[in-house]
ROSE-4610 file (N, C-alpha, C; in Angstrom, 1 decimal, always signed):
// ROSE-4610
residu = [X/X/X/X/X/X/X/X/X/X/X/X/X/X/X/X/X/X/X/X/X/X/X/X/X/X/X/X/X/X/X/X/X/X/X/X/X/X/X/X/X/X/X/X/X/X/X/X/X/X/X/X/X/X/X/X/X/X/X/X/X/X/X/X/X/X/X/X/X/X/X/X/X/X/X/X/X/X/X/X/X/X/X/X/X/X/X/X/X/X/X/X/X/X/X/X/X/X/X/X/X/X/X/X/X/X/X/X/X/X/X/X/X/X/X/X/X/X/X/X/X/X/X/X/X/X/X/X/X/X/X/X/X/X/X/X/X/X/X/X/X/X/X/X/X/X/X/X/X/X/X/X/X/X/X/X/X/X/X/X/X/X/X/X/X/X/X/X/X/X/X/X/X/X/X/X/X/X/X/X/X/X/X/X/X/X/X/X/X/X/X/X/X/X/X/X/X/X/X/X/X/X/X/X/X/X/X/X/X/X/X/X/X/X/X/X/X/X/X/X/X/X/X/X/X/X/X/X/X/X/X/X/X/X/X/X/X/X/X/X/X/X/X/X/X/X/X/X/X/X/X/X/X/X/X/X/X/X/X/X/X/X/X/X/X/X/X/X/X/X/X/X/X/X/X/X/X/X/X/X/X/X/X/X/X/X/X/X/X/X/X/X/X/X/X/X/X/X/X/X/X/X/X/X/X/X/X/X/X/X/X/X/X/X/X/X/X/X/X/X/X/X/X/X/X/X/X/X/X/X/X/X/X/X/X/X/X/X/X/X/X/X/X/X/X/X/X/X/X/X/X/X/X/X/X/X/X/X/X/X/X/X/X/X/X/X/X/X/X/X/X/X/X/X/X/X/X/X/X/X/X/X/X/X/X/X/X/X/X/X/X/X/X/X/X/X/X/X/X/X/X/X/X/X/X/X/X/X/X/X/X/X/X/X/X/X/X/X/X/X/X/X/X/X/X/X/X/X/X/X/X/X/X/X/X/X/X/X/X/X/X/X/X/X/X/X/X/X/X/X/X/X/X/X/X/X/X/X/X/X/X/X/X/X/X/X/X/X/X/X/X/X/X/X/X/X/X/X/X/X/X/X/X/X/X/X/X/X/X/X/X/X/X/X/X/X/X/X/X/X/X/X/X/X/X/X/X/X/X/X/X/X/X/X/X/X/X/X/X/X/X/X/X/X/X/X/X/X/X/X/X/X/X/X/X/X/X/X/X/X/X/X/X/X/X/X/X/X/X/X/X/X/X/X/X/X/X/X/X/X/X/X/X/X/X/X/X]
num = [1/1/1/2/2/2/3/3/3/4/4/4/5/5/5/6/6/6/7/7/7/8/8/8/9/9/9/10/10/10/11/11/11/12/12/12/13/13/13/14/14/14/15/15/15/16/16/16/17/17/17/18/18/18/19/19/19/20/20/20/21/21/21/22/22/22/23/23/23/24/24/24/25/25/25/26/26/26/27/27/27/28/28/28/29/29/29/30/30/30/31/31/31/32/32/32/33/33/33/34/34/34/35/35/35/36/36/36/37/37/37/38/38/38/39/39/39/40/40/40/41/41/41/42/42/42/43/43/43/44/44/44/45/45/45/46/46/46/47/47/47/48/48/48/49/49/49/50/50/50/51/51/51/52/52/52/53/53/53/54/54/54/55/55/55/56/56/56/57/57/57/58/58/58/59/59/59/60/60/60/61/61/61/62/62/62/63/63/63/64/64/64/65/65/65/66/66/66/67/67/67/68/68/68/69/69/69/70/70/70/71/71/71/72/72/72/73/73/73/74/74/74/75/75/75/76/76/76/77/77/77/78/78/78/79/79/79/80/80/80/81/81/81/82/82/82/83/83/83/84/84/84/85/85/85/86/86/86/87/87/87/88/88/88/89/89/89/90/90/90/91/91/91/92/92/92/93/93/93/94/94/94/95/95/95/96/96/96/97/97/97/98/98/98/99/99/99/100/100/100/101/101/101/102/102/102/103/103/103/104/104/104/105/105/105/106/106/106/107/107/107/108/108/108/109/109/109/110/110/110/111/111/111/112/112/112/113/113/113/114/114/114/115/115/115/116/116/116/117/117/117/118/118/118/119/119/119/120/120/120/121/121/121/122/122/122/123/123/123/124/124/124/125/125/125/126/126/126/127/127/127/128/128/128/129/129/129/130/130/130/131/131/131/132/132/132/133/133/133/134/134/134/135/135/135/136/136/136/137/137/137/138/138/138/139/139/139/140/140/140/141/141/141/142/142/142/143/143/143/144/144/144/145/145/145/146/146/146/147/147/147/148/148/148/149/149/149/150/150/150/151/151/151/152/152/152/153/153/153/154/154/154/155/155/155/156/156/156/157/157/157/158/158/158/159/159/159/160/160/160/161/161/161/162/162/162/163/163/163/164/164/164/165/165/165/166/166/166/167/167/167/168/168/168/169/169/169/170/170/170/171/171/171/172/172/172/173/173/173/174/174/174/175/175/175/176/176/176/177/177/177/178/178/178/179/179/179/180/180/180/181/181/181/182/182/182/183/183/183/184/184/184/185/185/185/186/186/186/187/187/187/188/188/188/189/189/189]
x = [-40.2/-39.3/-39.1/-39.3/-39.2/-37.8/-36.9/-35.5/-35.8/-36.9/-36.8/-36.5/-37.0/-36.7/-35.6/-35.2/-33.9/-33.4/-32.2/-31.6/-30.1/-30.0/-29.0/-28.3/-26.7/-26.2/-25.2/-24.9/-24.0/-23.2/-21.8/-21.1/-21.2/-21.4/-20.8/-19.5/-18.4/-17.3/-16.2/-15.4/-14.6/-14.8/-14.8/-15.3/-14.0/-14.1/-13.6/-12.4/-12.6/-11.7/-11.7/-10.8/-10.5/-10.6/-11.6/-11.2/-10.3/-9.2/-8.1/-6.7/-5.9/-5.1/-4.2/-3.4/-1.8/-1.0/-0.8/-0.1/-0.2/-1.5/-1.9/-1.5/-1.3/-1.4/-0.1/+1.1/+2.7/+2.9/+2.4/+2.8/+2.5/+1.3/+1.4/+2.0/+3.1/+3.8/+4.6/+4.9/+6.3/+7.3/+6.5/+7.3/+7.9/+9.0/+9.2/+9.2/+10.1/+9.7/+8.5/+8.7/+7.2/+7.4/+8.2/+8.0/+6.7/+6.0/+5.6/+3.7/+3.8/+2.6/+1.4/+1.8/+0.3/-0.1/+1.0/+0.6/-0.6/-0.1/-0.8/-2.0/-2.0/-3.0/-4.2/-3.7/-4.7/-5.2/-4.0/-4.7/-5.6/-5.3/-6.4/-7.9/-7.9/-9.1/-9.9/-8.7/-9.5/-9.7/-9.0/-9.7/-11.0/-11.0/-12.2/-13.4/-13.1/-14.1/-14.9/-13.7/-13.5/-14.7/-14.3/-14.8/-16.5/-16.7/-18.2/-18.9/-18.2/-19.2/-19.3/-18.1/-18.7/-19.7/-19.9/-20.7/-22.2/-21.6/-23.4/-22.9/-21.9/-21.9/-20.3/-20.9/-20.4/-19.4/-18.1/-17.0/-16.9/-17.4/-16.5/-18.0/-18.0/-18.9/-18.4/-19.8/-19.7/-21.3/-21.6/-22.3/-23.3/-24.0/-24.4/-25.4/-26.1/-27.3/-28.2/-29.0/-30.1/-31.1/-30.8/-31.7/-32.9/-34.7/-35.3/-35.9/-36.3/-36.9/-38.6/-39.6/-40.7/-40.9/-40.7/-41.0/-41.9/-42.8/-43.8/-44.5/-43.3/-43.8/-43.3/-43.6/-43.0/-42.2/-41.8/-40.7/-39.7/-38.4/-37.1/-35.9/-35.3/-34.4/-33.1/-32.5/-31.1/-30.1/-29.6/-28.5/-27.1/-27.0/-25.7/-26.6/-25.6/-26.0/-24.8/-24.8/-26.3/-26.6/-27.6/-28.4/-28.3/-27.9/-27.6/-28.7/-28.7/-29.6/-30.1/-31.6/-31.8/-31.7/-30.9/-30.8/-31.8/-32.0/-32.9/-33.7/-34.4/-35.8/-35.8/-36.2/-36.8/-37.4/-38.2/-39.4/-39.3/-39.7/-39.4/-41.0/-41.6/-43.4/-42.7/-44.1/-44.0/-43.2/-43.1/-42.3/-40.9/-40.6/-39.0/-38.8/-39.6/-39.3/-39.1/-37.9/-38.3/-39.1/-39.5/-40.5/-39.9/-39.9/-39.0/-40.2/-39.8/-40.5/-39.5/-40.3/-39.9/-38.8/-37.9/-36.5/-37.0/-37.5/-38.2/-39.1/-39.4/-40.8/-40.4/-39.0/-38.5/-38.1/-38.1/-37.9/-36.7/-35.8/-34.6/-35.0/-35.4/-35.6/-34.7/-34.9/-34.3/-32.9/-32.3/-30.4/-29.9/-30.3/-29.8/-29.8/-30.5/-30.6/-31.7/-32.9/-33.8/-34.6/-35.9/-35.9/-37.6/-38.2/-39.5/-40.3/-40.9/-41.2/-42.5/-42.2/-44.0/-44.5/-46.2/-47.1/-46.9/-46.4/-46.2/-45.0/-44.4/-42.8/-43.5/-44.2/-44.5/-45.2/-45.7/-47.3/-47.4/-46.3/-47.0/-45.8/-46.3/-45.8/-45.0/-43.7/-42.7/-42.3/-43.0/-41.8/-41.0/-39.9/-38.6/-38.0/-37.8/-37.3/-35.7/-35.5/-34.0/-33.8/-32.8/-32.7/-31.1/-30.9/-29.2/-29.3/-28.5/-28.1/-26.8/-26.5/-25.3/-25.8/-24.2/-23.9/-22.8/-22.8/-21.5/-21.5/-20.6/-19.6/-19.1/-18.9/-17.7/-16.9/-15.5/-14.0/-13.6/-14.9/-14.0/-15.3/-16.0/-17.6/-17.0/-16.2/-15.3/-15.7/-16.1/-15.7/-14.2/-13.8/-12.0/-11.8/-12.8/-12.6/-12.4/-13.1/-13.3/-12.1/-11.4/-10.2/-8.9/-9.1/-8.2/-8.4/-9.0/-9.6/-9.1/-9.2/-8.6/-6.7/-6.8/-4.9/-4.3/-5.1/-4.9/-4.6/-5.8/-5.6/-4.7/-4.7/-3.4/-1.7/-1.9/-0.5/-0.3/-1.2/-1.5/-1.3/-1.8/-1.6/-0.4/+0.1/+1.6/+2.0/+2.2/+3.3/+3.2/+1.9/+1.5/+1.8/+1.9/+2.3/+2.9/+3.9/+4.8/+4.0/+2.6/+2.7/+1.3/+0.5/-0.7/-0.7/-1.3/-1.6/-2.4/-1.8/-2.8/-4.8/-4.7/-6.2/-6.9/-6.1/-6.4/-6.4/-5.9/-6.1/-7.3/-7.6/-6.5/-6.8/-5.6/-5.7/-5.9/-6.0/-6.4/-7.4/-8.3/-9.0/-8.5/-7.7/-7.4/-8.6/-8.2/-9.7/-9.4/-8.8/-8.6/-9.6/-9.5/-10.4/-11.4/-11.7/-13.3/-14.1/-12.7/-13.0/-13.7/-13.4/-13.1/-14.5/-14.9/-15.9/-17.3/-17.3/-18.6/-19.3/-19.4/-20.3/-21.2/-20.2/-20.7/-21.8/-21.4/-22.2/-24.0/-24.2/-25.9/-26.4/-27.0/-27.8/-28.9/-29.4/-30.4/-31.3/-32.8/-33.3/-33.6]
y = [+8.4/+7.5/+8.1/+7.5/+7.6/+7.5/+8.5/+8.6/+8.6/+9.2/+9.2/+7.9/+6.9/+5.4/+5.4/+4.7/+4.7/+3.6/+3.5/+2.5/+2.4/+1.4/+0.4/-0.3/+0.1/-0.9/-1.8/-3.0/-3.7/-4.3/-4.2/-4.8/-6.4/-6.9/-8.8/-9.3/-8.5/-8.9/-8.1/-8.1/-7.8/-7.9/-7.1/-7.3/-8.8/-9.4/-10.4/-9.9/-8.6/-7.3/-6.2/-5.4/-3.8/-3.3/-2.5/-1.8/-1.6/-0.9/-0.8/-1.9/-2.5/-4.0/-3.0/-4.2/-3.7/-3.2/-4.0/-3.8/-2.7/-1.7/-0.8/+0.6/+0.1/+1.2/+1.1/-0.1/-0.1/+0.9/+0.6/+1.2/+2.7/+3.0/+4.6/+5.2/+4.5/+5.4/+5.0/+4.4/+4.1/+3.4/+2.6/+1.5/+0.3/-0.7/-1.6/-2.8/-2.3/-3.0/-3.7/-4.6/-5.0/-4.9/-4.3/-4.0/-3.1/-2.3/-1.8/-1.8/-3.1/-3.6/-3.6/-4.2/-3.7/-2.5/-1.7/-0.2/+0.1/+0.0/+0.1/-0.5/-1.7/-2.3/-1.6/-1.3/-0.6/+1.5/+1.5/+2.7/+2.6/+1.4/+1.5/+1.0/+0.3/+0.4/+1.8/+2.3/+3.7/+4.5/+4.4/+5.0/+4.4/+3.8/+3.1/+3.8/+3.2/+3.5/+4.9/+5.7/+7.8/+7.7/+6.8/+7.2/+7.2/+5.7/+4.9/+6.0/+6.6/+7.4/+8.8/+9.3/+10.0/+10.7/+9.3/+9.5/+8.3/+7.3/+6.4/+5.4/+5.2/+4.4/+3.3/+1.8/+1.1/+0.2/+0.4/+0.3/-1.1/-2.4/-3.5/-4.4/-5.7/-6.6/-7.0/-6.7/-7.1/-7.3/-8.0/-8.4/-7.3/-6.9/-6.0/-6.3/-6.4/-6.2/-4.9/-4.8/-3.7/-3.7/-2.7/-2.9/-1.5/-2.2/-1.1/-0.6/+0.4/+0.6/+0.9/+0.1/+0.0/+0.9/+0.2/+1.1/+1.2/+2.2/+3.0/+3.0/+3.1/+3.2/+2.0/+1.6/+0.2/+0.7/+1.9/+2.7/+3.0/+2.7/+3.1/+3.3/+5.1/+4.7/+5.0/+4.0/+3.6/+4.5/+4.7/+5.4/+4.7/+3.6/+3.0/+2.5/+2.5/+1.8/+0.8/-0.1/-0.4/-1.7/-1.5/-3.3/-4.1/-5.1/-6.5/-7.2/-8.0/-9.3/-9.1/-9.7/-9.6/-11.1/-11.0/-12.8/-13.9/-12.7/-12.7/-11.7/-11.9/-11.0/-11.8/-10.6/-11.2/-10.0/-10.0/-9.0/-9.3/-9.0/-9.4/-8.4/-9.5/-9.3/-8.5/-8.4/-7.4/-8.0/-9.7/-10.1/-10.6/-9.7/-10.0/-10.9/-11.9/-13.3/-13.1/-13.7/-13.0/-14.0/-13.7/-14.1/-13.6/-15.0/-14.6/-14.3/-13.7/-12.9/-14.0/-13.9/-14.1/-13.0/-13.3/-12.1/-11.8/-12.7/-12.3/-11.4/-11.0/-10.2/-8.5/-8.8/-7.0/-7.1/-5.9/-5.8/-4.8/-4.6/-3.7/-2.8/-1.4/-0.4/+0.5/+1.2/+2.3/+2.1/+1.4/+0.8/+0.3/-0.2/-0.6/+0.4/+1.9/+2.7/+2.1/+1.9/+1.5/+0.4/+0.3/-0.8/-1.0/-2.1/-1.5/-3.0/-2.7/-3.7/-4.1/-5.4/-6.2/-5.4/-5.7/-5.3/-5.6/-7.0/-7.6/-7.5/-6.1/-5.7/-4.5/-3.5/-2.1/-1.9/-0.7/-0.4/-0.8/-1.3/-2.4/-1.4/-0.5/-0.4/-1.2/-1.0/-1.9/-3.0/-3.0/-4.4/-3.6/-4.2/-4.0/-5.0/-4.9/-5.7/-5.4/-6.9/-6.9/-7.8/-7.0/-7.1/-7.7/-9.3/-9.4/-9.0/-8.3/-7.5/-7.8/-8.3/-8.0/-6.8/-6.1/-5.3/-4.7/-3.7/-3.1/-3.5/-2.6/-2.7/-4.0/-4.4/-5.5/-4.5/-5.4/-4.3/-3.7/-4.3/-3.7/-2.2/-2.5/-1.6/-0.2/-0.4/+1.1/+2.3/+3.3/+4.6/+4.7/+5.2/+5.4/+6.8/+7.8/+8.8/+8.5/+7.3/+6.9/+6.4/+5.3/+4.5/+5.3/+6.5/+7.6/+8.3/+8.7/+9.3/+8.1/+6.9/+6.0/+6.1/+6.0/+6.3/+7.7/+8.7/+9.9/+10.1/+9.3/+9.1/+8.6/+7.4/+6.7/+7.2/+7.7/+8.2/+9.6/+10.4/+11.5/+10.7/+9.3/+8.6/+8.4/+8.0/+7.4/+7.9/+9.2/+11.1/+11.2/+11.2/+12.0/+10.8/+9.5/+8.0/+8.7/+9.9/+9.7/+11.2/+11.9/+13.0/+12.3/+11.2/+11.1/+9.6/+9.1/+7.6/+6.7/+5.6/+4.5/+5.2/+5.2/+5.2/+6.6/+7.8/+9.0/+9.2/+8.1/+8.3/+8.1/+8.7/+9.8/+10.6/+11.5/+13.2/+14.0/+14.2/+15.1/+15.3/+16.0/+15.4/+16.4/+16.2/+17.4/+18.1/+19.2/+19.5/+18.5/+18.0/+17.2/+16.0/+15.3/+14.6/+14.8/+16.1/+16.6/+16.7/+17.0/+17.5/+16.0/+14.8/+13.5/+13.0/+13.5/+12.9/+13.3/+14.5/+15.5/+15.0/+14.6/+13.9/+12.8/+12.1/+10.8/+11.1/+12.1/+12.6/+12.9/+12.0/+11.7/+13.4/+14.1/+15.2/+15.3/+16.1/+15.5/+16.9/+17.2/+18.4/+18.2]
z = [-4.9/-4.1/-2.7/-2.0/-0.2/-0.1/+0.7/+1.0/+2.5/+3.7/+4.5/+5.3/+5.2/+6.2/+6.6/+7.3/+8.2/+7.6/+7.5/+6.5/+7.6/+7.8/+8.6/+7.3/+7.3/+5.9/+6.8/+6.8/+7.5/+6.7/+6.3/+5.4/+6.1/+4.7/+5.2/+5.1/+4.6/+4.1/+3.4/+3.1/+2.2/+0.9/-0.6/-1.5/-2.2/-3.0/-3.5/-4.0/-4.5/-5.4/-5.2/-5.3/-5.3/-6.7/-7.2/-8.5/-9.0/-8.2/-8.3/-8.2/-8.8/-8.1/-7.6/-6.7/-6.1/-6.8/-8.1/-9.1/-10.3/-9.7/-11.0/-9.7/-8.4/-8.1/-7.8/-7.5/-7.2/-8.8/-9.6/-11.2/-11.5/-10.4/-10.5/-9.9/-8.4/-7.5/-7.6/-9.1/-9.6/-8.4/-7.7/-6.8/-6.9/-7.1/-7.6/-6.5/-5.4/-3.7/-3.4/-2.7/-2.1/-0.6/+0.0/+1.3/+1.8/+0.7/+1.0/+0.7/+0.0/+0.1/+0.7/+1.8/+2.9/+3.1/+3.1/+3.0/+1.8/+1.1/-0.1/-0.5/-0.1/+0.2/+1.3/+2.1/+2.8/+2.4/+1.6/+1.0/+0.1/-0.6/-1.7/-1.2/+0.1/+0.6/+1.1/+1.9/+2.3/+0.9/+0.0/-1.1/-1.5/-2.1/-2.3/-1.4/+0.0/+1.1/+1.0/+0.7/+1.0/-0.4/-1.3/-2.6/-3.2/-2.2/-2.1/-1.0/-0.3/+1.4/+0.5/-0.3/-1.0/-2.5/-3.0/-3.9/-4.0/-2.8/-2.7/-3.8/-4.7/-5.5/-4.8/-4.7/-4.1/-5.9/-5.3/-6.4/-6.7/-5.9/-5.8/-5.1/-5.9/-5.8/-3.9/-3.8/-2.2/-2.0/-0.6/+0.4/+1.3/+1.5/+2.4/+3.1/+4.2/+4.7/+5.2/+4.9/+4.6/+5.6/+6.9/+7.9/+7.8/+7.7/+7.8/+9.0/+9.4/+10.4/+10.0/+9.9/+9.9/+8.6/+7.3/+5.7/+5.5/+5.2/+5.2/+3.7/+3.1/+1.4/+0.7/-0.5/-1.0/-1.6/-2.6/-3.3/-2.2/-2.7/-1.5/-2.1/-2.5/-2.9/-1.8/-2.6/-2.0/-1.4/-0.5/-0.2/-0.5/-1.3/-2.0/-2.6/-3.8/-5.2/-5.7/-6.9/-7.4/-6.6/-6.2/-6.0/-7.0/-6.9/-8.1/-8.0/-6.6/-5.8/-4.8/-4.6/-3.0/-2.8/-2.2/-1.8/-0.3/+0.5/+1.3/+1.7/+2.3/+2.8/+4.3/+5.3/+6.1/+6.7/+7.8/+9.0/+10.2/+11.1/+12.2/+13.0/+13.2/+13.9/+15.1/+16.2/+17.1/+18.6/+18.5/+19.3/+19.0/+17.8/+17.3/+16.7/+16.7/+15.9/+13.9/+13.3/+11.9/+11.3/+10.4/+9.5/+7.7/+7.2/+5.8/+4.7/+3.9/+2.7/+1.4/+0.4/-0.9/-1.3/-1.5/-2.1/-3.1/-3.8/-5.3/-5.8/-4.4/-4.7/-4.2/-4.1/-3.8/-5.2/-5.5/-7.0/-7.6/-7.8/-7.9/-9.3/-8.8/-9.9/-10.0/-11.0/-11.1/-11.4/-11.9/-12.3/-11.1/-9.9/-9.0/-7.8/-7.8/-7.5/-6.7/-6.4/-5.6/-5.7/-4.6/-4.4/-4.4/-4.8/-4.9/-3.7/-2.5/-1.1/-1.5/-1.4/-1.6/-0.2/-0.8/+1.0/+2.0/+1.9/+3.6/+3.8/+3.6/+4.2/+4.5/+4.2/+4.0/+5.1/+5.4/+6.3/+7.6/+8.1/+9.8/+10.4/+11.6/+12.7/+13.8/+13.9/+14.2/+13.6/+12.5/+11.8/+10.9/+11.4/+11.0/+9.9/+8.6/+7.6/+7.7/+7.4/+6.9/+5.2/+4.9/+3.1/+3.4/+2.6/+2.2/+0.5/+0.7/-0.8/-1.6/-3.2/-3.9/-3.9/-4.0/-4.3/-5.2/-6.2/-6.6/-7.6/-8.9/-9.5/-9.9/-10.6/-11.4/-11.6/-11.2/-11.1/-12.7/-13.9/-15.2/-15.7/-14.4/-14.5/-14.0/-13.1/-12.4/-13.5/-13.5/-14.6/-14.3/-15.5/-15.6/-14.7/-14.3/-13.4/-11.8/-11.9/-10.1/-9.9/-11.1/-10.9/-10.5/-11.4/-11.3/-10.2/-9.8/-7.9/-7.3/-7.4/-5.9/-6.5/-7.2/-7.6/-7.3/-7.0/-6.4/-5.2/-5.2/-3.4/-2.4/-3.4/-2.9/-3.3/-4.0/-4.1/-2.9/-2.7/-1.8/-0.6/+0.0/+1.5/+1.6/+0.2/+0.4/+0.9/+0.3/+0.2/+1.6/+2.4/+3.5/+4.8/+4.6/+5.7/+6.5/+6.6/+7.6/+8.0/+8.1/+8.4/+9.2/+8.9/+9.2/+9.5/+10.5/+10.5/+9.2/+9.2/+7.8/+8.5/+10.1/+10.0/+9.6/+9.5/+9.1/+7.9/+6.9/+5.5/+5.0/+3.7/+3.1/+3.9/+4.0/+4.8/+4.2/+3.1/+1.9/+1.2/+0.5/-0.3/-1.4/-2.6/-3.2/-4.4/-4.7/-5.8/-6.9/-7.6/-8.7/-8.1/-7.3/-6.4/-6.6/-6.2/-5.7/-7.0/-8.3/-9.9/-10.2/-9.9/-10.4/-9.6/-8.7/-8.0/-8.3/-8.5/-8.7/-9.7/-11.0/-11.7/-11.2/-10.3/-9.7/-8.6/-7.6/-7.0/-6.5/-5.8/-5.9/-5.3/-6.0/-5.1/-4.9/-3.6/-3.2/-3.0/-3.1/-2.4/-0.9]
């Protein structure tokens, strides 16, 4: 599997769902209020986020596009996982113009882990392919370790709201965290 290509990910969206609801995480920081909602709501994104950048595994059915810079080999594994769908394909010749490929004919190996490139995406100097990708998780697919890492998290943003901005969160990463993450953890030589 080729790891070196340059890989461009471009979110399309917001995922539909948070692994985690409002309501599982108002219930772990024992909150009854809803003043405080949005907060929360945006913690459990940066968790999430902190949680996918650090293990490559994308938590929550979402959208992504997949920019390559001139793929060399047809094997490509992924730096986020898992690929579900390629819903489009396209290349772009040496005057930029794109040119669409069959989606059908990328092939998703390895558990959603990588990607396997028909010929006429591979081999050509300066063409640049672009991939739209499902991605992620179904919110009941979560491991119960990761779910518990974003409720960590978020309870640690809460604590810390008045010591650190919403955009600095989380400010912590604690070892129980790091304990909860390490399995998931892609390593690489």
């Amino acid at each position: 599997m080729r790891i070196g290509t340059d890989m461009i990910w471009i979110d399309n969206g917001p995922p539909a769902a948070e692994p985690v609801t409002l309501a599982e995480a108002k219930a772990h920081l024992r909150i009854d209020r809803a003043d405080e909602d949005g907060t929360i709501e945006g913690f459990l994104r940066a968790a999430r986020e902190t949680i996918e950048a650090r293990t490559g595994l994308v938590l929550a059915r979402c959208g992504f596009r997949l920019c390559l810079d001139s793929p060399a080999a047809a094997d490509l594994a992924l730096s986020r996982r898992p690929a579900r769908a390629v819903l489009a394909a396209r290349w772009f010749d040496g005057a930029g113009t794109p040119q669409h490929a069959d989606p059908a004919a990328v092939r998703i190996v390895r558990d959603g882990g990588a990607l396997r490139l028909p010929r006429d995406l591979t081999g050509r100097t300066g063409c640049d392919v672009e991939l739209e990708l499902d991605m992620g998780l179904d919110a009941g697919a979560v491991p119960d370790m990761l779910r518990l890492a974003i409720l960590h998290l978020v309870s640690i943003s809460f604590d810390m709201r008045g010591a650190a901005s919403a955009a600095m969160q989380p400010a912590l990463m604690p070892p129980l965290v790091r304990g909860l993450l390490a399995p998931y953890r892609r390593v690489g030589l």
